[in-house]
MIFI-396059 format. One record per residue: residue number from 1; residue in three letters; x, y, z of N, C-alpha, C in turn. Coordinates in nm, 2 decimals, always signed. Example, Ala and Ser with C-alpha at 12.3 -4.5 7.8 and 13.67 -1.06 7.14 Angstrom:
! residues 2
> 1:ALA:+1.32:-0.57:+0.78:+1.23:-0.45:+0.78:+1.32:-0.33:+0.78
> 2:SER:+1.28:-0.22:+0.71:+1.37:-0.11:+0.71:+1.29:+0.00:+0.79
//
This chain:
! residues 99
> 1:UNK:+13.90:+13.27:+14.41:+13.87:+13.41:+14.45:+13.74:+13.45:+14.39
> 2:UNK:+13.66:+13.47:+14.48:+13.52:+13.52:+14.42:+13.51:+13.70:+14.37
> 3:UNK:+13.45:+13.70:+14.29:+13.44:+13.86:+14.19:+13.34:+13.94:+14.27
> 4:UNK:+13.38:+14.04:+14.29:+13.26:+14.15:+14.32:+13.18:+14.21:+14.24
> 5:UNK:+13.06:+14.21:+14.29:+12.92:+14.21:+14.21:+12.95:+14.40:+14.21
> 6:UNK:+12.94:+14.48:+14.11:+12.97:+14.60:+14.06:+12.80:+14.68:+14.17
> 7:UNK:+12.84:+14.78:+14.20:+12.73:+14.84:+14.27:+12.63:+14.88:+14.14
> 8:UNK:+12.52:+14.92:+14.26:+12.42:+14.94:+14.15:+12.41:+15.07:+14.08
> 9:UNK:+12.40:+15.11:+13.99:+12.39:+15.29:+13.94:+12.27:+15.37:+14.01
> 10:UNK:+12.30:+15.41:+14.12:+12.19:+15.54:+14.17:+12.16:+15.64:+14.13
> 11:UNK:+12.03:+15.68:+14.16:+12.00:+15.85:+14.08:+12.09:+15.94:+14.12
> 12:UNK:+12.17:+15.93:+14.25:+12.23:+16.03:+14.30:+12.37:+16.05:+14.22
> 13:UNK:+12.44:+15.91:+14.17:+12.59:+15.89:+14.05:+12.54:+15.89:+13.93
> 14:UNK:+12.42:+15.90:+13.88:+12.38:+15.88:+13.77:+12.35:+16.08:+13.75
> 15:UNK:+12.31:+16.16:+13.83:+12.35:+16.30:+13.85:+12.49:+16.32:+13.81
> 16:UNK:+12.52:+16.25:+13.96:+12.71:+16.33:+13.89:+12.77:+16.30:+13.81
> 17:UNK:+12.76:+16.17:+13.76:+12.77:+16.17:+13.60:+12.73:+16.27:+13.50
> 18:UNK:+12.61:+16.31:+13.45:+12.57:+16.39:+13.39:+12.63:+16.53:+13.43
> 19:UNK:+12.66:+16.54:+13.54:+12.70:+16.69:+13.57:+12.84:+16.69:+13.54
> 20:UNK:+12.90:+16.61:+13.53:+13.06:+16.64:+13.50:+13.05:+16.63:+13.36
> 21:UNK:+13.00:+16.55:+13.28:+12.90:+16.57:+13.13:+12.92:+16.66:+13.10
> 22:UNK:+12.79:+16.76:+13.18:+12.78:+16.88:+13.10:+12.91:+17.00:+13.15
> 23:UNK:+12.97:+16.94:+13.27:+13.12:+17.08:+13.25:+13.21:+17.03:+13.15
> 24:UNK:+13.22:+16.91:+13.11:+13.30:+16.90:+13.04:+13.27:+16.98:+12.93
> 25:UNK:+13.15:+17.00:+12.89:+13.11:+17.05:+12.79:+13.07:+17.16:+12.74
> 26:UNK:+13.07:+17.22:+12.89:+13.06:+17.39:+12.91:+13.22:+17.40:+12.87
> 27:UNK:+13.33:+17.34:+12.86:+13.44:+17.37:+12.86:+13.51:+17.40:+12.68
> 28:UNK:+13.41:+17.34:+12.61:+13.46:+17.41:+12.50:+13.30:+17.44:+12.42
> 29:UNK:+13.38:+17.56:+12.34:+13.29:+17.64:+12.34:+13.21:+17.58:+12.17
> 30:UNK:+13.25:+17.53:+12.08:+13.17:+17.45:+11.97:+13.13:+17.32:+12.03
> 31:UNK:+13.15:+17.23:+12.16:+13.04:+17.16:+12.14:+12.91:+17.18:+12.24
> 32:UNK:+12.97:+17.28:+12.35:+12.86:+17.32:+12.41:+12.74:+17.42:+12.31
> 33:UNK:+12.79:+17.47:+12.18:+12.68:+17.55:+12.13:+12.64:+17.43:+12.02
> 34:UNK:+12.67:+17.37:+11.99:+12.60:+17.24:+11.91:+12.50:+17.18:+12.04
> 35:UNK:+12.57:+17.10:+12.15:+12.44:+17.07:+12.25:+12.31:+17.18:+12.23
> 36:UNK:+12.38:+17.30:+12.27:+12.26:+17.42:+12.32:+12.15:+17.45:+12.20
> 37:UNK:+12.20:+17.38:+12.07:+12.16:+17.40:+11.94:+12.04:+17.29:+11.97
> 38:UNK:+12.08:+17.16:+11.95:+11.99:+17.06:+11.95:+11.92:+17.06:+12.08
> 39:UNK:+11.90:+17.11:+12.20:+11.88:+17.13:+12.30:+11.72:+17.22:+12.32
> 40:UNK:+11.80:+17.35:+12.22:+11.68:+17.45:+12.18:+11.70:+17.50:+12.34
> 41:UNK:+11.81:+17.55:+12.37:+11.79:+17.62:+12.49:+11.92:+17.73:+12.47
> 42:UNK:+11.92:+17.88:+12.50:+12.06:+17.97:+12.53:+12.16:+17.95:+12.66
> 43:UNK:+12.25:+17.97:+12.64:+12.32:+17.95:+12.76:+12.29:+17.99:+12.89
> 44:UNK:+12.22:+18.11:+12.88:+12.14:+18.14:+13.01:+12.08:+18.07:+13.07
> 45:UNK:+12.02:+17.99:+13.02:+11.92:+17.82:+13.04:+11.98:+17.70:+13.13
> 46:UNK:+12.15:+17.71:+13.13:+12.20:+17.59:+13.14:+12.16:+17.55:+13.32
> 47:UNK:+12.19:+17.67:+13.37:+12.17:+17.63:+13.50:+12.05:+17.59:+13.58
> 48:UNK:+11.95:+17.64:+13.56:+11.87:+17.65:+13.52:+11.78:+17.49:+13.52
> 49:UNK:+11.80:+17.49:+13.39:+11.78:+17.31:+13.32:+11.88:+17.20:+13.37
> 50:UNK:+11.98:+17.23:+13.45:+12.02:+17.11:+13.46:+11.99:+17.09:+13.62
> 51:UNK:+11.86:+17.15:+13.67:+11.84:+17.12:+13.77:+11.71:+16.99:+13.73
> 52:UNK:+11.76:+16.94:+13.61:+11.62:+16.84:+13.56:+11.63:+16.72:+13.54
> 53:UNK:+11.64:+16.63:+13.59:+11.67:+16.50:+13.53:+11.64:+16.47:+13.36
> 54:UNK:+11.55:+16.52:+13.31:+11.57:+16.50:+13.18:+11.67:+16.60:+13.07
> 55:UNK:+11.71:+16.71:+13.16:+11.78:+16.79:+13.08:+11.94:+16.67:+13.08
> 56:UNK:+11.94:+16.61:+13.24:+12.11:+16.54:+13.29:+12.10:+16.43:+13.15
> 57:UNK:+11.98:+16.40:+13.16:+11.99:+16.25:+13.06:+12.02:+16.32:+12.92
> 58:UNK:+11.94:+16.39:+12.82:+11.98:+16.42:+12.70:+12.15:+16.50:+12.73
> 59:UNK:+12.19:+16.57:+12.83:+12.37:+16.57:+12.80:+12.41:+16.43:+12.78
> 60:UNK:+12.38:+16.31:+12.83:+12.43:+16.20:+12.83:+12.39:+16.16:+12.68
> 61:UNK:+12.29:+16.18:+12.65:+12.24:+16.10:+12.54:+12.30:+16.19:+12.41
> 62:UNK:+12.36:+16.29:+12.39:+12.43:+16.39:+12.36:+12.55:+16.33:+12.35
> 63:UNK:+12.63:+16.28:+12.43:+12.72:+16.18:+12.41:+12.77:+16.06:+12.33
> 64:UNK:+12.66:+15.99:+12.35:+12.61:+15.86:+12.32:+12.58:+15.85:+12.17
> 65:UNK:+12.55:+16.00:+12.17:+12.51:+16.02:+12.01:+12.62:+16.02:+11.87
> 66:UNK:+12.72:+16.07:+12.02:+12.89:+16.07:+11.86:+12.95:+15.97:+11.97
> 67:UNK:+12.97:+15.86:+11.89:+13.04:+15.77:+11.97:+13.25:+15.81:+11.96
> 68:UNK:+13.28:+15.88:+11.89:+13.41:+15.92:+11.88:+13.39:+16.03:+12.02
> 69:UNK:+13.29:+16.12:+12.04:+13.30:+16.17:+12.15:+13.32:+16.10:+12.31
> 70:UNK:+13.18:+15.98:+12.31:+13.19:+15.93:+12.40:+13.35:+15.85:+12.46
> 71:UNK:+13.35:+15.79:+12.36:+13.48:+15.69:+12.40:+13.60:+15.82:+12.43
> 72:UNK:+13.65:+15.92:+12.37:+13.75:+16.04:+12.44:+13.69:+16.09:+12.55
> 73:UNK:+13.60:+16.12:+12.60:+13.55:+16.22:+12.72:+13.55:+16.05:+12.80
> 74:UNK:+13.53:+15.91:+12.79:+13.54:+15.79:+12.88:+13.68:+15.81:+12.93
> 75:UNK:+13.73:+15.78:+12.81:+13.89:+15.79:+12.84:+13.94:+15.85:+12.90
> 76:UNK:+13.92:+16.01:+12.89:+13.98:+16.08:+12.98:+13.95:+16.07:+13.14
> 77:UNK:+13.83:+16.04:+13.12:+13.83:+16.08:+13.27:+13.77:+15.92:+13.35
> 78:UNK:+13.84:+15.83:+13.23:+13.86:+15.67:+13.33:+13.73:+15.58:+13.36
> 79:UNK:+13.65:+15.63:+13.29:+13.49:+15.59:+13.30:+13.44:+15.48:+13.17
> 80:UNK:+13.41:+15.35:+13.24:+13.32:+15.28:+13.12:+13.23:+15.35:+13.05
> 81:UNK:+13.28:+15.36:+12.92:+13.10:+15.39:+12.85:+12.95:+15.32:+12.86
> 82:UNK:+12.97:+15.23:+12.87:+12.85:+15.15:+12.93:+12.79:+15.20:+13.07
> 83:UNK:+12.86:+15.28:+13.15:+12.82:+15.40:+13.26:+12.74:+15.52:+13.23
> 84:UNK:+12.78:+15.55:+13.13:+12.71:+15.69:+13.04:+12.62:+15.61:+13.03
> 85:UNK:+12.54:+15.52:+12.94:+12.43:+15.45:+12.94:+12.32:+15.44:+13.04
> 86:UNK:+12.42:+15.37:+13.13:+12.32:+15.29:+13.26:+12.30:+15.45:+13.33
> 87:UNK:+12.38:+15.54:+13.34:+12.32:+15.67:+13.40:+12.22:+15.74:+13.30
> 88:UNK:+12.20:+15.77:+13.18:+12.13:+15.78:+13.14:+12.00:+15.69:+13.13
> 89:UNK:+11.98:+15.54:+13.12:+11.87:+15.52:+13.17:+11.81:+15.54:+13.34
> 90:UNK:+11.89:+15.58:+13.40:+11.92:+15.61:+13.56:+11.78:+15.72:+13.52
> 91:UNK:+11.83:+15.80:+13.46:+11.76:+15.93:+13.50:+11.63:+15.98:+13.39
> 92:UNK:+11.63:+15.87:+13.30:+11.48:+15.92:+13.22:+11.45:+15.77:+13.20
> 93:UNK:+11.47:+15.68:+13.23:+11.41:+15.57:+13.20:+11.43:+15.49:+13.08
> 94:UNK:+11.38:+15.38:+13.04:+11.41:+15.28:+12.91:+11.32:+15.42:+12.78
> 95:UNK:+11.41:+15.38:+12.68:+11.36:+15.48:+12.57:+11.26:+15.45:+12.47
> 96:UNK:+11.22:+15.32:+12.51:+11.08:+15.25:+12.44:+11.00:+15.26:+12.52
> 97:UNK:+10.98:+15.32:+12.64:+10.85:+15.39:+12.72:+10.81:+15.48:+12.66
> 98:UNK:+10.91:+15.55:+12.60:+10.83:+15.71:+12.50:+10.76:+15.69:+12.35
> 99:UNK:+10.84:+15.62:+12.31:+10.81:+15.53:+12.19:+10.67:+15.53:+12.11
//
């Protein structure tokens, strides 16, 4: 039996990734004001900014950053963490280009 080659991560799933990201995270109210903290934006901002591909990638990268977060918010909602990555580089690129 031959294996299927996994699709490729598009800007367009690499979006809705990040956008279910950030509801999850609009959903409670201490880690969305920690993001909004390190973010340097008020809530008024959210909608706003997340029409930006760099705002979609730091929610992800916001993630990535507490890995006890990542792996509960994977879990729940059935998603490799290795997905949060590859959408994050989806949408701002390798992080040794800014470097």
């Amino acid at each position: 039996m031959q294996g299927t080659k996994p699709s490729p991560m598009t800007f367009e799933k690499a979006q809705e990734i990040a956008m279910d990201a950030l509801i999850h995270l609009t959903r409670d109210p201490e880690l969305v004001g920690r993001f909004l903290a390190l973010a340097g934006i008020g809530p008024e901002s959210i909608r706003i900014a997340a029409e930006e591909p760099g705002f979609l990638a730091g929610v992800l990268e916001f993630y990535m950053s507490d890995e006890a977060l990542l792996l509960s918010y994977c879990e729940n909602i059935g998603l490799r963490p290795t997905l949060i990555a590859a959408a994050r580089f989806e949408l701002a690129g390798d992080p040794s280009d800014y470097a």
